[in-house]
DRENDRENLO-259871 format. One record per residue (C-alpha): residue number from 1; x, y, z; residue in one letter. Coordinates in Angstrom, 2 decimals. Layout:
BEGIN
NODE  NUM  X  Y  Z  A
...
//
This chain:
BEGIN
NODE  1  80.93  66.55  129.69  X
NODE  2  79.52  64.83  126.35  X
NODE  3  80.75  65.44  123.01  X
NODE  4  77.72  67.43  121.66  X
NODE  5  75.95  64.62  118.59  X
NODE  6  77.26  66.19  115.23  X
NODE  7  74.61  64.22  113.49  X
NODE  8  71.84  65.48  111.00  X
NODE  9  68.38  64.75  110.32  X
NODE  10  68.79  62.71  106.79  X
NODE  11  65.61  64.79  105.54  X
NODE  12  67.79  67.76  105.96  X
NODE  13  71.25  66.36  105.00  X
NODE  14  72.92  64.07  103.16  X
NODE  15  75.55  61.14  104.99  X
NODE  16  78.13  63.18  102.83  X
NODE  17  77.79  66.70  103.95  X
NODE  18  78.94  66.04  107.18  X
NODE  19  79.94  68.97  110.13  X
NODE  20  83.76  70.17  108.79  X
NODE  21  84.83  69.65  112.23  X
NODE  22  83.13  66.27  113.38  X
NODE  23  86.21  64.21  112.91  X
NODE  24  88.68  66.04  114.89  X
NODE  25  86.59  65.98  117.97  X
NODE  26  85.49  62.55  117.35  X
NODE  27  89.29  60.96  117.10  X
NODE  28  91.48  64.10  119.00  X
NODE  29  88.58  65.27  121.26  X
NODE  30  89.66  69.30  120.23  X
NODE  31  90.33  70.75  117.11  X
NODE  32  92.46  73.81  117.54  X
NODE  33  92.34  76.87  116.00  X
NODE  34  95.06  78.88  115.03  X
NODE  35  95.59  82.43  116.35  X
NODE  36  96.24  86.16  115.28  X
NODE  37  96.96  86.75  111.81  X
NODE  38  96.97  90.12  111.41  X
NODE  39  98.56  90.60  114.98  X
NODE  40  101.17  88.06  114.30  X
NODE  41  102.05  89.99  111.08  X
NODE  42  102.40  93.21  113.11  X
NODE  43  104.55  91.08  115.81  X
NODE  44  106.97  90.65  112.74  X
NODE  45  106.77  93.90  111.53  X
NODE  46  103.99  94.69  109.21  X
NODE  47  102.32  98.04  109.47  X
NODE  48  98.99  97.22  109.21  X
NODE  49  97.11  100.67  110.44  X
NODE  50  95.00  100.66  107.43  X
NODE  51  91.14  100.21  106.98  X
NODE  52  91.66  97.04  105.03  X
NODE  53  94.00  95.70  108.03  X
NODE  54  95.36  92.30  107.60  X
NODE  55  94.28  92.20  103.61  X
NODE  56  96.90  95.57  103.19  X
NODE  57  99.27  92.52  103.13  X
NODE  58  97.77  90.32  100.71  X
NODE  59  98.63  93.51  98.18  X
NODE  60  102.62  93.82  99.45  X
NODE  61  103.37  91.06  101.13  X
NODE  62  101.27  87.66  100.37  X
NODE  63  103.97  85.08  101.27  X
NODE  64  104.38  86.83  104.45  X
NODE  65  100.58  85.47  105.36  X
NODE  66  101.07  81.71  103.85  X
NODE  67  104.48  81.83  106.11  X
NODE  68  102.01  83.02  109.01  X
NODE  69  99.75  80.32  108.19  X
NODE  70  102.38  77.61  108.06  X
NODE  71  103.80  78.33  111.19  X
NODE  72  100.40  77.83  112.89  X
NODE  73  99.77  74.61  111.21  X
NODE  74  103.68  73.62  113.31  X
NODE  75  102.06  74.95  116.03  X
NODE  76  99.20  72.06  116.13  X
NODE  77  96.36  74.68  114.49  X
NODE  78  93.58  72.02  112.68  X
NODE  79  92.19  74.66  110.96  X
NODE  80  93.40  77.61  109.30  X
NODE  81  90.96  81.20  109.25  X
NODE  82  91.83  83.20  105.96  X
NODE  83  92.86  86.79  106.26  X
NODE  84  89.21  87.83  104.16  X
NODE  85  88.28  89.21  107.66  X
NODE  86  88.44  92.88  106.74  X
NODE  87  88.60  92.31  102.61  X
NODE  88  85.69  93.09  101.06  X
NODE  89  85.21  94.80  97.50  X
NODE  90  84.04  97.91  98.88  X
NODE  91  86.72  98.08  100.91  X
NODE  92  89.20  97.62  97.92  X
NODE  93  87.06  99.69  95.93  X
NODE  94  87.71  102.52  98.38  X
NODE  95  91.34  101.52  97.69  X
NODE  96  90.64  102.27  94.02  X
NODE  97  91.36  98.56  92.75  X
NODE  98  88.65  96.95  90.57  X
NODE  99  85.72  94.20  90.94  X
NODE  100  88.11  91.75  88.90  X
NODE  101  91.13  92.57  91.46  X
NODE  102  89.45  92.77  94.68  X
NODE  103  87.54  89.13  93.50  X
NODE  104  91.05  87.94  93.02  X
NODE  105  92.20  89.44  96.13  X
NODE  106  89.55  87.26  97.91  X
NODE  107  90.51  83.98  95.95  X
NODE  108  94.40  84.71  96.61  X
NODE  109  93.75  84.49  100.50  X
NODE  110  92.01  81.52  100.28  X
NODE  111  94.72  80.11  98.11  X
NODE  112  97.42  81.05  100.21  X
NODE  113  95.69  79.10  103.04  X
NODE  114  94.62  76.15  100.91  X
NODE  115  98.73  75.93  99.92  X
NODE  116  100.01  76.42  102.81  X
NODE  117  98.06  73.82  104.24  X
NODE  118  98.69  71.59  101.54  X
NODE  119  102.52  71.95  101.94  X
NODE  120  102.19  71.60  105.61  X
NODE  121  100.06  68.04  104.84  X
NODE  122  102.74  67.08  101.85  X
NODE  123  105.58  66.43  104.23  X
NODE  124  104.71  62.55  105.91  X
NODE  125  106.43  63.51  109.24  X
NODE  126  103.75  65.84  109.79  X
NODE  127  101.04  63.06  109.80  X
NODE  128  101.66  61.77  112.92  X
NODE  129  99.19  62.67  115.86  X
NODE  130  97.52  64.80  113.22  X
NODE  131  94.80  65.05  111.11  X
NODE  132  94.52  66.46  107.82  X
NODE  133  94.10  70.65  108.56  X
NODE  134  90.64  72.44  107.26  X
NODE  135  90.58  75.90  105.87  X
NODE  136  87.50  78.13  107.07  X
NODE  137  87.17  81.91  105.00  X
NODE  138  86.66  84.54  107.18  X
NODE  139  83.78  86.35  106.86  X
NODE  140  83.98  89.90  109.44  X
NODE  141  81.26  91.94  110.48  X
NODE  142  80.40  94.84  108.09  X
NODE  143  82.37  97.09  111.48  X
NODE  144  85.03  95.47  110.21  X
NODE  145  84.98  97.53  106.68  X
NODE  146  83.92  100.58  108.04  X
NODE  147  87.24  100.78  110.61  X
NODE  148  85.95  102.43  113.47  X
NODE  149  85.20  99.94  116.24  X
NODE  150  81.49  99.46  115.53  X
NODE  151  82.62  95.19  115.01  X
NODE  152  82.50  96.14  119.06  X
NODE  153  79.11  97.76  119.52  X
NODE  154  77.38  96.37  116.38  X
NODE  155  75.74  100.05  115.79  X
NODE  156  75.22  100.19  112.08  X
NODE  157  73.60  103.36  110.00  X
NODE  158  72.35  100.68  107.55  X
NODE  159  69.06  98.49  107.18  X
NODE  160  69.22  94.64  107.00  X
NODE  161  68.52  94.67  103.26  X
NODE  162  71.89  96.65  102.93  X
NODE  163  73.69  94.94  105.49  X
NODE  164  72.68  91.78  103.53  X
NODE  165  73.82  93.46  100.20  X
NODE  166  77.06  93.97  101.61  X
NODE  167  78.03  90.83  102.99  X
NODE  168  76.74  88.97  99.75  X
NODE  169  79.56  89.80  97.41  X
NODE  170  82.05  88.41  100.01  X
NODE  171  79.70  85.12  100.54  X
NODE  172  79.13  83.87  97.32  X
NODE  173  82.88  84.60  95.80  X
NODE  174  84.31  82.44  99.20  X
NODE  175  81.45  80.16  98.76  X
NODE  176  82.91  79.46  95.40  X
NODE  177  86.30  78.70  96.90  X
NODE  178  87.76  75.48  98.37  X
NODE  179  87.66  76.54  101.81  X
NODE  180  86.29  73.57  103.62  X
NODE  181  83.46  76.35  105.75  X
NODE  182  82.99  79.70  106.34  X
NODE  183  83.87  81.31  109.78  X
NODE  184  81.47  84.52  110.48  X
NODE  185  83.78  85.81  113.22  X
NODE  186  83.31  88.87  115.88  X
NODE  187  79.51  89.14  114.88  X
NODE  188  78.66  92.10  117.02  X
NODE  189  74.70  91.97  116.85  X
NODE  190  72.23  89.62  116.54  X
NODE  191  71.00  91.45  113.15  X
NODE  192  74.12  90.72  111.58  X
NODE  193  73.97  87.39  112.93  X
NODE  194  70.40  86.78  111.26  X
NODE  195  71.80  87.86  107.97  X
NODE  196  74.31  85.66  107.79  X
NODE  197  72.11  82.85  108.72  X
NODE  198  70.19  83.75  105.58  X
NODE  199  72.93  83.49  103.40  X
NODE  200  73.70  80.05  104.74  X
NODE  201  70.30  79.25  103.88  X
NODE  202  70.62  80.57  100.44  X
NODE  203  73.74  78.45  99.47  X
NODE  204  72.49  74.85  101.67  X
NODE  205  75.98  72.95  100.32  X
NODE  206  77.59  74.82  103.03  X
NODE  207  78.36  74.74  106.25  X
NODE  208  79.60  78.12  108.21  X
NODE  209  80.35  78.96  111.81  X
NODE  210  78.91  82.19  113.84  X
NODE  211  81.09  83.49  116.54  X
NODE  212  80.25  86.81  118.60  X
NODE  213  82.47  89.44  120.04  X
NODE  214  81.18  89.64  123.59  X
NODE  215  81.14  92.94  125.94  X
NODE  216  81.14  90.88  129.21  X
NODE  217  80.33  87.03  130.78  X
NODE  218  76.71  87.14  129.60  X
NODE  219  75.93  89.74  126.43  X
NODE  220  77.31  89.84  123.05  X
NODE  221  78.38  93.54  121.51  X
NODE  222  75.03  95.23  120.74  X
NODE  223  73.62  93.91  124.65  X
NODE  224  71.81  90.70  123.12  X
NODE  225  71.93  88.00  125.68  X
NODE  226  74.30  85.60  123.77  X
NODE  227  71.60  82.70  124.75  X
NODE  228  69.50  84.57  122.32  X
NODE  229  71.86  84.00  119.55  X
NODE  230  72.57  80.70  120.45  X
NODE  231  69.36  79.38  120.44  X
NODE  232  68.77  81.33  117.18  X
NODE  233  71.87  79.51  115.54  X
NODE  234  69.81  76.18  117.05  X
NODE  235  67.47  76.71  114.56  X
NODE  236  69.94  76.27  111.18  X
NODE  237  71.07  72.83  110.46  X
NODE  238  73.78  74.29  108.31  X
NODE  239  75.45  76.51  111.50  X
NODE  240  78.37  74.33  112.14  X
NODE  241  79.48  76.11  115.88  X
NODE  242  78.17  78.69  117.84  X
NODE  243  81.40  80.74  118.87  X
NODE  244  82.70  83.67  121.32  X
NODE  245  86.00  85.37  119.90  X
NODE  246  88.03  88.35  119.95  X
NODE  247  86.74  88.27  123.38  X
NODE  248  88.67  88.70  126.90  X
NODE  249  89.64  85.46  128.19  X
NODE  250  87.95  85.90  131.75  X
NODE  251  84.84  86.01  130.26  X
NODE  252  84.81  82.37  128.11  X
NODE  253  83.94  79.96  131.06  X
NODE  254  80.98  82.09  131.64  X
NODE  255  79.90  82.36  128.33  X
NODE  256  80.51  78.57  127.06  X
NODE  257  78.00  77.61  129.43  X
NODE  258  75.41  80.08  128.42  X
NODE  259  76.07  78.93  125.32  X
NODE  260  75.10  75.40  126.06  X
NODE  261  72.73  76.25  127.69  X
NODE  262  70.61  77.77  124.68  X
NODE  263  72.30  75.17  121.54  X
NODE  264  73.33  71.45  121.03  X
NODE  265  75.71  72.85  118.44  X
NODE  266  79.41  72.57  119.26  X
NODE  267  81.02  75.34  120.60  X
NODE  268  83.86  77.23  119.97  X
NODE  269  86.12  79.80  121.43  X
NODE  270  89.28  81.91  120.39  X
NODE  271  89.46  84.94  122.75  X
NODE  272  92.07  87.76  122.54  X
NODE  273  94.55  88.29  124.70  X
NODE  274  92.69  90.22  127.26  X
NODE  275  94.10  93.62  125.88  X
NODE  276  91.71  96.50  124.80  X
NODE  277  91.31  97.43  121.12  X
NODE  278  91.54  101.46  120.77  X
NODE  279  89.41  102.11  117.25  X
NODE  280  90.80  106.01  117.01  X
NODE  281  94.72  104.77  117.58  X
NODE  282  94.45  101.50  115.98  X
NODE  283  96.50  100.30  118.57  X
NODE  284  95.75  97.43  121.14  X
NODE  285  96.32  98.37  125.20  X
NODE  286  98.17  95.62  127.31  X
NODE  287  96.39  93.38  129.47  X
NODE  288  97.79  93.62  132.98  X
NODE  289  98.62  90.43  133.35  X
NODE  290  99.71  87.82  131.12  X
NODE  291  97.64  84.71  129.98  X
NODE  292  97.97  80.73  131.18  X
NODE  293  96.86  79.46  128.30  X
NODE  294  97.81  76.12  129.24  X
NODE  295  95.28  75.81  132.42  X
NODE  296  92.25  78.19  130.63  X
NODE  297  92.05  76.01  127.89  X
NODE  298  91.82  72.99  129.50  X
NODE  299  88.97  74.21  131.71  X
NODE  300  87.05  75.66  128.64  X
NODE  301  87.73  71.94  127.25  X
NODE  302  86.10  70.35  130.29  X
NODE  303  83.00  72.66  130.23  X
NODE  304  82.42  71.57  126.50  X
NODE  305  84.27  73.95  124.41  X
NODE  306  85.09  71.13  121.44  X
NODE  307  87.56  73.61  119.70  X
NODE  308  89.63  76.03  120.80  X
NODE  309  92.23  78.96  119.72  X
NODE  310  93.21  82.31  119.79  X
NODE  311  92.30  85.64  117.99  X
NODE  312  94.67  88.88  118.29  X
NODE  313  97.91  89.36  120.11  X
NODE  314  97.77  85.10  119.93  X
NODE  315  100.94  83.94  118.30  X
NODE  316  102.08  80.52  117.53  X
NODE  317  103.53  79.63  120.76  X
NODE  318  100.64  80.35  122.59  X
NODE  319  98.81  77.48  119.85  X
NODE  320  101.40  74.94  120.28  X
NODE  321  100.66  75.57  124.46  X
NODE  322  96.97  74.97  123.77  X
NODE  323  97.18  71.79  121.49  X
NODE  324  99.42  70.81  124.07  X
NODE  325  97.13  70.96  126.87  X
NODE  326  93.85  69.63  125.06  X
NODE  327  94.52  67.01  122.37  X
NODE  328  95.14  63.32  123.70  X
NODE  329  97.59  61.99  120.70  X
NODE  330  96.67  58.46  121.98  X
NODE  331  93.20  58.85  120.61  X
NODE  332  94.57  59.34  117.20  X
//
């Protein structure tokens, strides 16, 4: 299948604004995406049953994440999602910290991506077969502050104008950052997904990804048709992938050609495991039966997918298998 063409109408953008991740698949074909923070962390021992999840560590433990984040980048990841998923000020203001230290909170885990990428990129021997890494801030659905599994159903007991309220904060302190894009991850409903879209509107120097949490091979969490989403993502020059994560890996072939089907964006995946997420326990239920990384991703390559990755209970090993499988190193 054809690379999708990352190019711009020059009435709407400028030769040097161009798509964060048009130069990986131009020269490696892929770019690949790291994995599972937060679930990584737990892997190593981390408690992280909190409502502010993987950003509990960026208060006691923030080298722990840039050593997370480094050993994706040895993996093969190109791009490196900071752990702002469920960090928000409301959520540290639940937590009883202040404006000034949640707003650092948010800079610190873009920082300890930005270094850790920048250590990974200082070492030479690390330059071969590669390209320099990008950083993308995580920006999670507002069921990802409320901690109760609605970032899977997308039913919210707030209007747009709040929703929009909410996520603003977040977007304009990580729009201020030097995170190369934004990456709206496990949008659950299309309304979320139009807010978002407005605040990428509202701040045109930058370019953001919207990937959906999907219930099966054809709907996103709320029962949209992800088509729907797609085509609405069609519609923003500034929408630099249409995604599906923290979804179950049997449902991604499926649902990367629906999502061609309604967008000439690229398109992304980084599914789960294939385990269920239990909101009340906080716990994640095992898949029956492991995953080959190795062949799925190389079939979600051939149907178009142009980058590729894991979310939780993906570790490092499970990256290296992908990069592995996808990226030609003679094209670099």
């Amino acid at each position: 299948m054809a690379l999708q063409d990352f190019s711009q109408p020059a009435a709407e953008l400028s030769s040097a604004s161009e798509n964060p991740l048009a130069r990986f698949v131009e020269r490696q074909g892929v770019l690949v995406l790291d994995g599972g923070l937060a679930t990584t962390l737990e892997a190593r021992g981390y408690d992280l049953r909190d409502d502010l999840w993987s950003a509990k560590i960026l208060l006691e433990a923030p080298e722990a994440i840039r050593q997370v984040h480094l050993d994706f980048l040895a993996a093969g990841a190109d791009c490196l999602i900071t752990s702002t998923y469920q960090a928000s000020l409301p959520g540290f203001r639940k937590r009883g910290l202040s404006d000034r230290e949640g707003v650092e909170l948010l800079r610190l885990s873009v920082r300890l991506a930005v270094e850790a990428r920048d250590a990974f990129w200082r070492d030479a021997d690390n330059h071969s077969g590669r390209l320099r890494p990008i950083v993308a801030a995580s920006v999670g659905p507002y069921g990802a502050f409320l901690s109760d599994g609605s970032e899977y159903t997308g039913r919210y007991d707030i209007d747009d104008e709040a929703l929009y309220a909410f996520h603003k904060e977040r977007w304009d302190i990580l729009c201020d950052s030097p995170a190369e894009l934004l990456a709206c991850e496990t949008i659950p409903c299309r309304r979320e997904a139009g807010v978002l879209m407005r605040l990428l509107q509202e701040t045109p120097d930058r370019w953001a990804w919207m990937s959906f949490s999907c219930r099966n091979d054809v709907e996103i969490s709320d029962g949209t048709k992800l088509i729907e989403v797609a085509r609405d993502c069609d519609t923003q020059p500034r929408v630099a992938a249409v995604g599906i994560n923290c979804t179950p890996p049997q449902y991604i072939a499926a649902l990367v050609r629906t999502a061609h089907a309604g967008t000439q964006k690229p398109i992304m995946v980084y599914p789960n495991a294939g385990e269920t997420y239990d909101a009340e326990r906080m716990t994640w239920e095992a898949a029956p039966l492991s995953t080959d990384w190795r062949t799925l991703s190389s079939q979600w390559a051939k149907l178009g997918a142009v980058a590729i990755g894991g979310c939780c209970r993906v570790n490092p090993q499970e990256i290296a298998a992908i990069r592995q499988q996808t990226v030609n190193p003679a094209r670099l």
